[in-house]
Jmol script that loads the backbone (N, CA, C; Angstrom):
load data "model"
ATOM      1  N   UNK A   1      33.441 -17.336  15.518  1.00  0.00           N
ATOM      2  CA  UNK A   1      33.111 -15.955  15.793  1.00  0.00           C
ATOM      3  C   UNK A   1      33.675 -15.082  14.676  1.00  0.00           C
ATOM      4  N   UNK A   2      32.905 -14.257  14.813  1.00  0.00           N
ATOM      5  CA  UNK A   2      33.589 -12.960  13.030  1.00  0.00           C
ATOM      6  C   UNK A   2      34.197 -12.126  13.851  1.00  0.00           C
ATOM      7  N   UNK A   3      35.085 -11.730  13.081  1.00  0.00           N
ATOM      8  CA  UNK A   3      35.905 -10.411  13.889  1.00  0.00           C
ATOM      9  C   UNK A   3      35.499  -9.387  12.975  1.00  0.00           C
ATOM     10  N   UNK A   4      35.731  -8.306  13.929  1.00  0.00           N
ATOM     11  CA  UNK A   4      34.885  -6.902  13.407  1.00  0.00           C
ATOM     12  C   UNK A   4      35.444  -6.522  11.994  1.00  0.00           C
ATOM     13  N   UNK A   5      36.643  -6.967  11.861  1.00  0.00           N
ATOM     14  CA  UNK A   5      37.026  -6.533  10.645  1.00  0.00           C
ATOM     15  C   UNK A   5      36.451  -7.329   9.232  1.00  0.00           C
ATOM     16  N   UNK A   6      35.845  -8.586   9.850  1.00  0.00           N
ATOM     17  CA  UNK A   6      34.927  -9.331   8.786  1.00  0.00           C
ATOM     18  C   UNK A   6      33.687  -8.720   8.241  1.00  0.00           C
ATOM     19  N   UNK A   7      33.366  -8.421   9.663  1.00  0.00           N
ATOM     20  CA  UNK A   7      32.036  -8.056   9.948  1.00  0.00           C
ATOM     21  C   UNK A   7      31.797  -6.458   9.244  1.00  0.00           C
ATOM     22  N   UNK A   8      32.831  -5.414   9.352  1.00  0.00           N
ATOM     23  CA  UNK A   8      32.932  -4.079   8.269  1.00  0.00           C
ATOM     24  C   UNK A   8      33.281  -4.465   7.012  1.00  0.00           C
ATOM     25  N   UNK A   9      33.994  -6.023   6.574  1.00  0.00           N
ATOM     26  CA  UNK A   9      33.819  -5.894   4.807  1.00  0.00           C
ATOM     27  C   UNK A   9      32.619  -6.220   4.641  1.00  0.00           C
ATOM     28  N   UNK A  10      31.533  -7.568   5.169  1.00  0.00           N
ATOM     29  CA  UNK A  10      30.442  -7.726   4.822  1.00  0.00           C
ATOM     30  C   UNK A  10      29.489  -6.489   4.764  1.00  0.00           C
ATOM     31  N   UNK A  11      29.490  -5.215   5.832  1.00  0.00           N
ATOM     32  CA  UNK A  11      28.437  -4.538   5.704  1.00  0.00           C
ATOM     33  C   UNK A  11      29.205  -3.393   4.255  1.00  0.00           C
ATOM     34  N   UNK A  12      30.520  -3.264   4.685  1.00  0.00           N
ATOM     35  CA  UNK A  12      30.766  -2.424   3.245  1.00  0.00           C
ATOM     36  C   UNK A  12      30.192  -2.990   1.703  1.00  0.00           C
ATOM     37  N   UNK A  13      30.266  -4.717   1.416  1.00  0.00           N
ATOM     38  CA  UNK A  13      29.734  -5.237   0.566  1.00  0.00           C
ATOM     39  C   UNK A  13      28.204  -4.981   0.212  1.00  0.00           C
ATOM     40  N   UNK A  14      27.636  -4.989   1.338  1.00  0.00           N
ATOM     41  CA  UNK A  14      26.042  -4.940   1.198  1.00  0.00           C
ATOM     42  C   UNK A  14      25.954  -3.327   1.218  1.00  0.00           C
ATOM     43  N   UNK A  15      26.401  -2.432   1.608  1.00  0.00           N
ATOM     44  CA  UNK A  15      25.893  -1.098   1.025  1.00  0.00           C
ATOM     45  C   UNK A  15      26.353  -0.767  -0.138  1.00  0.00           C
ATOM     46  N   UNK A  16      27.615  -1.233  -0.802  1.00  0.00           N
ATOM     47  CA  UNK A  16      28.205  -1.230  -2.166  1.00  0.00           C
ATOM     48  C   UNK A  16      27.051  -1.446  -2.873  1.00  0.00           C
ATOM     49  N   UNK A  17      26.219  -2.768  -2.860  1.00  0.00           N
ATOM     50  CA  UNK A  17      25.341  -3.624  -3.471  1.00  0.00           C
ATOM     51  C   UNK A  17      24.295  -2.637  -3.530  1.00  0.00           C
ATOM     52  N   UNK A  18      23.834  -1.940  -2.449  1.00  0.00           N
ATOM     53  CA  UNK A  18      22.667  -1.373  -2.444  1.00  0.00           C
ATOM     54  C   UNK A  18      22.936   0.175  -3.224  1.00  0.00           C
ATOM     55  N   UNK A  19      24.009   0.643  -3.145  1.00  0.00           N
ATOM     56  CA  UNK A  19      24.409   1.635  -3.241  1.00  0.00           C
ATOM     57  C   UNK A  19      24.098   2.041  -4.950  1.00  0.00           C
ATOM     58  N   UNK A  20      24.680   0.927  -5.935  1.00  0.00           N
ATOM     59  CA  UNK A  20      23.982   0.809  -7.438  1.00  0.00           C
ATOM     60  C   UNK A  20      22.966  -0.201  -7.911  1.00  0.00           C
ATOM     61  N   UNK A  21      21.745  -0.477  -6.511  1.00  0.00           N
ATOM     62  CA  UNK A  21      20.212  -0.621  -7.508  1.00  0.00           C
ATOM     63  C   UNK A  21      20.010  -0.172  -7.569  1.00  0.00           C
ATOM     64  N   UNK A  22      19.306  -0.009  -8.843  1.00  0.00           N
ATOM     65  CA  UNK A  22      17.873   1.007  -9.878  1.00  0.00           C
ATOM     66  C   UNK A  22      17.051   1.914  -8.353  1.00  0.00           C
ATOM     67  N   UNK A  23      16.449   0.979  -7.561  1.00  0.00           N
ATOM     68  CA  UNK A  23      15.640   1.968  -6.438  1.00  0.00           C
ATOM     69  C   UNK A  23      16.266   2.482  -5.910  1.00  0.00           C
ATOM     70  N   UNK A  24      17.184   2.821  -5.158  1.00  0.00           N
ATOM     71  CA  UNK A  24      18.205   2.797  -4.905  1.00  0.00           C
ATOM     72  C   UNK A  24      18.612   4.590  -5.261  1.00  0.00           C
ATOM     73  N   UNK A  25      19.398   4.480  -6.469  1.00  0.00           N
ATOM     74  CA  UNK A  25      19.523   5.315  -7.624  1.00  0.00           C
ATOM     75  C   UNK A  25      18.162   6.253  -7.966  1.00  0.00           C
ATOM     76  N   UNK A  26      17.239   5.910  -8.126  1.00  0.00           N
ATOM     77  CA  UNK A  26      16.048   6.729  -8.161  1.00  0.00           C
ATOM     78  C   UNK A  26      15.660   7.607  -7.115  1.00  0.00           C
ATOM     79  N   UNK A  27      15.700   6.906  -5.973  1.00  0.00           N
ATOM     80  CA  UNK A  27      15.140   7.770  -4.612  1.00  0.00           C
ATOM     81  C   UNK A  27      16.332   8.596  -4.215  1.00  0.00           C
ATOM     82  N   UNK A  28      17.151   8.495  -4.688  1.00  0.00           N
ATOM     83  CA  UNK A  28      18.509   9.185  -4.525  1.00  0.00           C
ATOM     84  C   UNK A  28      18.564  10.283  -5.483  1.00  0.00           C
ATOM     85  N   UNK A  29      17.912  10.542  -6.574  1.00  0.00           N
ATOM     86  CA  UNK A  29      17.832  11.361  -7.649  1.00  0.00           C
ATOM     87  C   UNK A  29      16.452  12.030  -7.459  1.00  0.00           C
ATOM     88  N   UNK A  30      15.600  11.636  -6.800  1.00  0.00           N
ATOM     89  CA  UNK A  30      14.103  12.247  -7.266  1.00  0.00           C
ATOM     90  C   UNK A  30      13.945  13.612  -6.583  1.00  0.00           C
ATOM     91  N   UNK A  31      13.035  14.294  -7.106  1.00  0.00           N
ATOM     92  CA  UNK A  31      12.939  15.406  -6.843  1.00  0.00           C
ATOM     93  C   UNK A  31      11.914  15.539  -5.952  1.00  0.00           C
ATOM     94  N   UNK A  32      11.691  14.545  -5.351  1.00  0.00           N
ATOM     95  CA  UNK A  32      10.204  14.525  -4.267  1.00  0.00           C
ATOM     96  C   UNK A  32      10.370  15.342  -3.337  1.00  0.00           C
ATOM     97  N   UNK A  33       9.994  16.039  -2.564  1.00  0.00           N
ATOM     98  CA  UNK A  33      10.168  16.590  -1.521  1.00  0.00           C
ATOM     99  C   UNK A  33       9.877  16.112  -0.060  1.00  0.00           C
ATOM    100  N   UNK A  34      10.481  15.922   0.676  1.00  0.00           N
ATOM    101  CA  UNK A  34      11.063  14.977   1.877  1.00  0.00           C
ATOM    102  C   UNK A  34       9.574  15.237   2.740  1.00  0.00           C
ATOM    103  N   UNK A  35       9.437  14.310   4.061  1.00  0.00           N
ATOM    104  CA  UNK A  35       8.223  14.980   4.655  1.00  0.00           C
ATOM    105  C   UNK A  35       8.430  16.152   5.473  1.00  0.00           C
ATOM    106  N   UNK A  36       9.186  16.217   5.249  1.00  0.00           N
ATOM    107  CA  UNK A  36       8.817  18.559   5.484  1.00  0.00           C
ATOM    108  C   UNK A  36       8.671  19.251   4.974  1.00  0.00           C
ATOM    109  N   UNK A  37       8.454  18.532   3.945  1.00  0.00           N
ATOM    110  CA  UNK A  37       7.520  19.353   2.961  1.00  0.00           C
ATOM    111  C   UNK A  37       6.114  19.142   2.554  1.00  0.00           C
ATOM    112  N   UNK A  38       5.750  18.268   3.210  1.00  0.00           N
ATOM    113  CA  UNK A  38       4.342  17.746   2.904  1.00  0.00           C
ATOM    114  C   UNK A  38       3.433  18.302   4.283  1.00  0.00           C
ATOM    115  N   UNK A  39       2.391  18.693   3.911  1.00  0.00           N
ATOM    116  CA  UNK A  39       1.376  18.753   4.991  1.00  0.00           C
ATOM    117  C   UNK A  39       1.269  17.363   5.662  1.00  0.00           C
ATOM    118  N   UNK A  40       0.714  17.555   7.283  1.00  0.00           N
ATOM    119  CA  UNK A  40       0.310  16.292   7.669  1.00  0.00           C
ATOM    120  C   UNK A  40      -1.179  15.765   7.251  1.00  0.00           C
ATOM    121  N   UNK A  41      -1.692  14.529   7.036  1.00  0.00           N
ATOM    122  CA  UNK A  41      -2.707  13.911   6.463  1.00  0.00           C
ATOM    123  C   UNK A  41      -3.627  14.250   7.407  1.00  0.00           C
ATOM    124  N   UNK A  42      -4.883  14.453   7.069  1.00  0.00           N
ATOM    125  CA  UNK A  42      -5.992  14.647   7.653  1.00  0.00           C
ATOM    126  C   UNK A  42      -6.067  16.685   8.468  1.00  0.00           C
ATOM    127  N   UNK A  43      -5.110  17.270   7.905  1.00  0.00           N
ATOM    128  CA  UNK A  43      -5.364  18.658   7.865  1.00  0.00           C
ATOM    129  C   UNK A  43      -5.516  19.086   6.383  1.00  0.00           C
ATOM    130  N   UNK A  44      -7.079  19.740   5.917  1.00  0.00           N
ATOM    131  CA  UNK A  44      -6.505  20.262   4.821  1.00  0.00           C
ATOM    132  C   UNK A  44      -6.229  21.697   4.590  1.00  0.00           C
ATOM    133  N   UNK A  45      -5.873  21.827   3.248  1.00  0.00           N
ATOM    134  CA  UNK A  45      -5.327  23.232   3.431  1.00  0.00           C
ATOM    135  C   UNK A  45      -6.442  24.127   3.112  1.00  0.00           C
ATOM    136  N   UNK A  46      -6.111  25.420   4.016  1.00  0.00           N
ATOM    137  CA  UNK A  46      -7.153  26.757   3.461  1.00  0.00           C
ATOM    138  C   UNK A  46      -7.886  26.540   2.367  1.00  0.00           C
ATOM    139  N   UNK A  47      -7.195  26.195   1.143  1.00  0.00           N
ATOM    140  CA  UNK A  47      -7.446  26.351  -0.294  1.00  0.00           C
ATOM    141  C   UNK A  47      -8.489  25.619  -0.854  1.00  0.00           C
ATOM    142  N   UNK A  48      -8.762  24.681   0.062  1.00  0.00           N
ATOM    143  CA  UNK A  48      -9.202  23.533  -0.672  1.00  0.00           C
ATOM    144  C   UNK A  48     -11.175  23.235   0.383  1.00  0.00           C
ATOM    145  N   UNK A  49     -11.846  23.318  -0.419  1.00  0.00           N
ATOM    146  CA  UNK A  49     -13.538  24.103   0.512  1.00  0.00           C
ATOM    147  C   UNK A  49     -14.122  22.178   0.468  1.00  0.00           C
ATOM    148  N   UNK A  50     -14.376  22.510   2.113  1.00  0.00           N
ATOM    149  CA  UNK A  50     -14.566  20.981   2.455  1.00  0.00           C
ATOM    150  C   UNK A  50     -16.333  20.437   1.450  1.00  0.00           C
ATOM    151  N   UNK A  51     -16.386  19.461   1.362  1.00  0.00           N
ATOM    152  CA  UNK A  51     -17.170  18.393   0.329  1.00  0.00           C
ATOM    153  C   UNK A  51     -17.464  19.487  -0.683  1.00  0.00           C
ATOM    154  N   UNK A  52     -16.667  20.005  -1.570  1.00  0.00           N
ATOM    155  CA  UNK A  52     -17.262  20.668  -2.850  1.00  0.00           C
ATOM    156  C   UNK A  52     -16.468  18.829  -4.153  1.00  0.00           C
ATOM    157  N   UNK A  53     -15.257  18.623  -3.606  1.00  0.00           N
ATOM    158  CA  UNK A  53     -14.705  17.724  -4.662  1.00  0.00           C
ATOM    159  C   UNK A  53     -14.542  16.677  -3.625  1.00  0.00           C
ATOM    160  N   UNK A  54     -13.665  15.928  -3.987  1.00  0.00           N
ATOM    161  CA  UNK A  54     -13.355  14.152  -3.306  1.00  0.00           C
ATOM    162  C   UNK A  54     -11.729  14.810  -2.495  1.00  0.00           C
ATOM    163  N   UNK A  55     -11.146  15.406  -3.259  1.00  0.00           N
ATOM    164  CA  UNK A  55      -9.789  16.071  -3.392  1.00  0.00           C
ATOM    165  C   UNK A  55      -9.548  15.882  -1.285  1.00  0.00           C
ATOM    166  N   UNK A  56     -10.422  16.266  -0.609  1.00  0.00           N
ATOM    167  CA  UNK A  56     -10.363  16.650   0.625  1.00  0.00           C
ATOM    168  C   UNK A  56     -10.206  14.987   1.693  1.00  0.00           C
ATOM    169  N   UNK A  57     -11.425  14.582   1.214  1.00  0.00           N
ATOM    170  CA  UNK A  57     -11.677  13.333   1.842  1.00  0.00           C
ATOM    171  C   UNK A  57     -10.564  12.009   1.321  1.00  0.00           C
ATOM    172  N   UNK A  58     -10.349  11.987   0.054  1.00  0.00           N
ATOM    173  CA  UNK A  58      -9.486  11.136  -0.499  1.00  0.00           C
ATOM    174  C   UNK A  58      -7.820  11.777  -0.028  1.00  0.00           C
ATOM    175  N   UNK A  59      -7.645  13.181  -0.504  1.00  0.00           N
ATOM    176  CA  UNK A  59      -6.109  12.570  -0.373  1.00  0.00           C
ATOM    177  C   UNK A  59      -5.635  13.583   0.496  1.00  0.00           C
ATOM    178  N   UNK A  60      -6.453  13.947   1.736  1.00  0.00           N
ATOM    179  CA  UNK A  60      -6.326  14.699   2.933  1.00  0.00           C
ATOM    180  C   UNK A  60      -6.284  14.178   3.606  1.00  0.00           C
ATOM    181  N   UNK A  61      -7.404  13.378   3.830  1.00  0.00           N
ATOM    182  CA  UNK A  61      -8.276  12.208   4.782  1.00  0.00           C
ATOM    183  C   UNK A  61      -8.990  12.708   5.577  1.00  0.00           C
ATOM    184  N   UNK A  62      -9.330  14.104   5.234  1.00  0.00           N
ATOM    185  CA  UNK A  62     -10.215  14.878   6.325  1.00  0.00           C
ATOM    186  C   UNK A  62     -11.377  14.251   6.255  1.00  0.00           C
ATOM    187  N   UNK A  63     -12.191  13.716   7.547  1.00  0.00           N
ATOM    188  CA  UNK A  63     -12.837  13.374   7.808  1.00  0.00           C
ATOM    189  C   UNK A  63     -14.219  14.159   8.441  1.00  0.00           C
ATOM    190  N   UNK A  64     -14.233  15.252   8.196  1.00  0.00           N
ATOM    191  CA  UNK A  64     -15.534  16.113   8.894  1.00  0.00           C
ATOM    192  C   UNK A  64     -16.844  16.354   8.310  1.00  0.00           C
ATOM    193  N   UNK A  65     -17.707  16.103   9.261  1.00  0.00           N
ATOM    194  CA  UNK A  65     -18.957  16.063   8.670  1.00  0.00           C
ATOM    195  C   UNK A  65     -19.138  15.707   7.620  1.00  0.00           C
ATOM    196  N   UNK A  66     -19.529  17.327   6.890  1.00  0.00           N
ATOM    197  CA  UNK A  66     -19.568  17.581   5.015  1.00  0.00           C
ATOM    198  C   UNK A  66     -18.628  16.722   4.555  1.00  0.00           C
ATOM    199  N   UNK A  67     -17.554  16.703   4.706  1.00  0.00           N
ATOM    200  CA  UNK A  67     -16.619  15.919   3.631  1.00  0.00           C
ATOM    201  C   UNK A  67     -17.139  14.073   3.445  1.00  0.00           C
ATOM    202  N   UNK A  68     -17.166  13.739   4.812  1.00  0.00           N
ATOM    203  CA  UNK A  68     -18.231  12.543   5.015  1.00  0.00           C
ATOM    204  C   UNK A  68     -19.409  12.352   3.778  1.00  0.00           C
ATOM    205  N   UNK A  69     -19.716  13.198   4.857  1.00  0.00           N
ATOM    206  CA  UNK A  69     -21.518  13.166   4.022  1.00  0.00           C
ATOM    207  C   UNK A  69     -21.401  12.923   2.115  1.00  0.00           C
ATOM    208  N   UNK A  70     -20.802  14.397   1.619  1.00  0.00           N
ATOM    209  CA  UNK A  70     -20.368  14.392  -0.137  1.00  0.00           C
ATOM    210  C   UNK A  70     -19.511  13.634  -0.211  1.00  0.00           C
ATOM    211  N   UNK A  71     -18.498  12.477   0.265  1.00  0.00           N
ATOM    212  CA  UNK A  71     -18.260  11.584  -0.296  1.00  0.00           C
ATOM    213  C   UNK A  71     -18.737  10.255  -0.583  1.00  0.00           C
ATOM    214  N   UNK A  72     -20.027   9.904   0.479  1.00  0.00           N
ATOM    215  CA  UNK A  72     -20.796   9.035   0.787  1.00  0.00           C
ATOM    216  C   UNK A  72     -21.877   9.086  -0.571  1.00  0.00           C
ATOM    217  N   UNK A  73     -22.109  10.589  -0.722  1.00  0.00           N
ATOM    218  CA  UNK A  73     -23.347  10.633  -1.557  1.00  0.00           C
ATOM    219  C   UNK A  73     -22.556  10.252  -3.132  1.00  0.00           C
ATOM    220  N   UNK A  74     -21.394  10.583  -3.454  1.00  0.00           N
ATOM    221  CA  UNK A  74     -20.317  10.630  -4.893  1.00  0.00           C
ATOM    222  C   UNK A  74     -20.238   9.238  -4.885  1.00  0.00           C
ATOM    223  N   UNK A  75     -20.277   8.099  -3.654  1.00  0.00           N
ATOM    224  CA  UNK A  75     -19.977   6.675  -3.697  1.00  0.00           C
ATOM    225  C   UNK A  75     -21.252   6.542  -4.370  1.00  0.00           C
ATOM    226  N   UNK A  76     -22.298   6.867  -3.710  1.00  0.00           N
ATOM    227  CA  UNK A  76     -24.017   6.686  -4.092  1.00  0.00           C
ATOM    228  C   UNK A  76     -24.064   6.800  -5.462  1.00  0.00           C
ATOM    229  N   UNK A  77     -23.969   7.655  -5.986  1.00  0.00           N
ATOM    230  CA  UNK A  77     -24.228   7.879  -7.150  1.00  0.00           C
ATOM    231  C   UNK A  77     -23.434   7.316  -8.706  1.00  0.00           C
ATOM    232  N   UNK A  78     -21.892   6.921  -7.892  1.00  0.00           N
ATOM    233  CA  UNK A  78     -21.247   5.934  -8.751  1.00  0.00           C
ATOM    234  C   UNK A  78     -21.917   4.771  -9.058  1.00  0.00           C
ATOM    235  N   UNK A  79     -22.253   4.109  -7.548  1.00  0.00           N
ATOM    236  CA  UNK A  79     -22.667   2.938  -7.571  1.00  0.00           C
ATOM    237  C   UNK A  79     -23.744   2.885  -8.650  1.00  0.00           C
ATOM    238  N   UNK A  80     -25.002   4.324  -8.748  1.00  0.00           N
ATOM    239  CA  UNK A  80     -26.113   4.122  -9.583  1.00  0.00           C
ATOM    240  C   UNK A  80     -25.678   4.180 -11.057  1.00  0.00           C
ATOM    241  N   UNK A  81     -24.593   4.841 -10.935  1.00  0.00           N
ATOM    242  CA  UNK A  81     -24.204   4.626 -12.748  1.00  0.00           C
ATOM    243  C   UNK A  81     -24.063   3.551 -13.046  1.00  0.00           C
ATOM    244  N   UNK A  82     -22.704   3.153 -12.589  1.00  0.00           N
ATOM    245  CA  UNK A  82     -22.692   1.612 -12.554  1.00  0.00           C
ATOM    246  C   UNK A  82     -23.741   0.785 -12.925  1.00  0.00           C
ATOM    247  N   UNK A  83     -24.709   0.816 -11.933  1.00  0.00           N
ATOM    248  CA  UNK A  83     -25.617  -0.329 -12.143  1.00  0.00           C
ATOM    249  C   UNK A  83     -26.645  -0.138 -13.103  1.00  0.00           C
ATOM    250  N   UNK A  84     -26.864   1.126 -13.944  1.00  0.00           N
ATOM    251  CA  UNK A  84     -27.629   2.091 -14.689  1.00  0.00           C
ATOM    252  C   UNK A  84     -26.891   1.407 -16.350  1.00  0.00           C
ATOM    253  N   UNK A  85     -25.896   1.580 -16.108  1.00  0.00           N
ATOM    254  CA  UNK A  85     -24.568   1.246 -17.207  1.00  0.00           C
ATOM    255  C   UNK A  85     -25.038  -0.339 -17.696  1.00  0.00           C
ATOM    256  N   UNK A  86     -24.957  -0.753 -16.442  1.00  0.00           N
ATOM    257  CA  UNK A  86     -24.748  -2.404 -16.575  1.00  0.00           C
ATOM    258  C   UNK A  86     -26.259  -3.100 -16.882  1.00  0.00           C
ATOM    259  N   UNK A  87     -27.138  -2.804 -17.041  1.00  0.00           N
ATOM    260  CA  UNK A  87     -28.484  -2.442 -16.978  1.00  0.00           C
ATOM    261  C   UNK A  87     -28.536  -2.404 -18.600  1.00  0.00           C
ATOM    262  N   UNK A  88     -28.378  -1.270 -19.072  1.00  0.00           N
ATOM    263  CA  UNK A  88     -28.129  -1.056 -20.253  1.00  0.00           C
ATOM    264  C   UNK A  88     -27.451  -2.042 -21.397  1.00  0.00           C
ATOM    265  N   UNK A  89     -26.692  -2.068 -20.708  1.00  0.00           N
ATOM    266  CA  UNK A  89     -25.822  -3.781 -21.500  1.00  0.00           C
ATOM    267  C   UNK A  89     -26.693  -4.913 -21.478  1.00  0.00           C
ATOM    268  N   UNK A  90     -26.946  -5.191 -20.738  1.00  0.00           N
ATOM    269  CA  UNK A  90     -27.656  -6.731 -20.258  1.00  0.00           C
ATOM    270  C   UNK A  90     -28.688  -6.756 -21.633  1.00  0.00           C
ATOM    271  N   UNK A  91     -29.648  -5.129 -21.209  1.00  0.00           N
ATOM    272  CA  UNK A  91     -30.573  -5.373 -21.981  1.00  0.00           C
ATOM    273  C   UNK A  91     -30.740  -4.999 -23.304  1.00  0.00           C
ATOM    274  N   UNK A  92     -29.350  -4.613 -24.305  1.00  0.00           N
ATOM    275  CA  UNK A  92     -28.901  -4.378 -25.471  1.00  0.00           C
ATOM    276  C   UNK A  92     -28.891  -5.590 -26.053  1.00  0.00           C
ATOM    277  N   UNK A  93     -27.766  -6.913 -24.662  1.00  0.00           N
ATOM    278  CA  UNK A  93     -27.728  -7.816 -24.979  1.00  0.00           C
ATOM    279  C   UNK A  93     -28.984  -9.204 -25.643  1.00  0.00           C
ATOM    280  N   UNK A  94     -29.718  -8.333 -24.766  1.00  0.00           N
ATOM    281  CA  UNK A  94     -30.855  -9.567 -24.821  1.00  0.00           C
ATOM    282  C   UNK A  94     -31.977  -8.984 -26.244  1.00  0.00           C
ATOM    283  N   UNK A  95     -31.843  -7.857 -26.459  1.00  0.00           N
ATOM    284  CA  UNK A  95     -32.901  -7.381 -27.402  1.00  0.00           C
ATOM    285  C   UNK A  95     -32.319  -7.637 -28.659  1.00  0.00           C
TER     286      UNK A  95
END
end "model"
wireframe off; spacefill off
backbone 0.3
color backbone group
């Protein structure tokens, strides 16, 4: 059996340990702002006008209607570059 007094050097050892890693040290220094400072996900703010950019749906997660819809259509139309792009190659390649 450990006696408690074992048992407080081992945990003093392991926060020592943790106390100078690199991550550790970083998240301890950063200037991030904690989550009370962050909006919650999937409200966005006033500022920001639902499906005009991705900005809403990507890193809001608002999910309404419009934002739906114009991100569905921005996937659409990647996809056609893409394959518009790749299209182009093939047949550079072959000519």
């Amino acid at each position: 059996m450990v006696s408690d007094l074992d048992f407080a050097v081992f945990i003093d050892g392991v926060l020592a340990r943790y106390a100078v890693s690199p991550s550790y040290r970083m998240r301890l220094h950063s200037e991030a702002p904690g989550w009370e400072g962050r909006r919650p996900m999937g409200i966005c703010p006033p500022e920001h006008k639902h499906a005009e950019t991705g900005n809403c749906y990507a890193n809001h997660r608002c999910r309404c209607e419009p934002c739906r819809v114009a991100s569905a259509q921005r996937q659409q139309d990647k996809r056609t570059r893409q394959a518009e792009r790749h299209w182009r190659q093939e047949r550079t390649k072959t000519a």
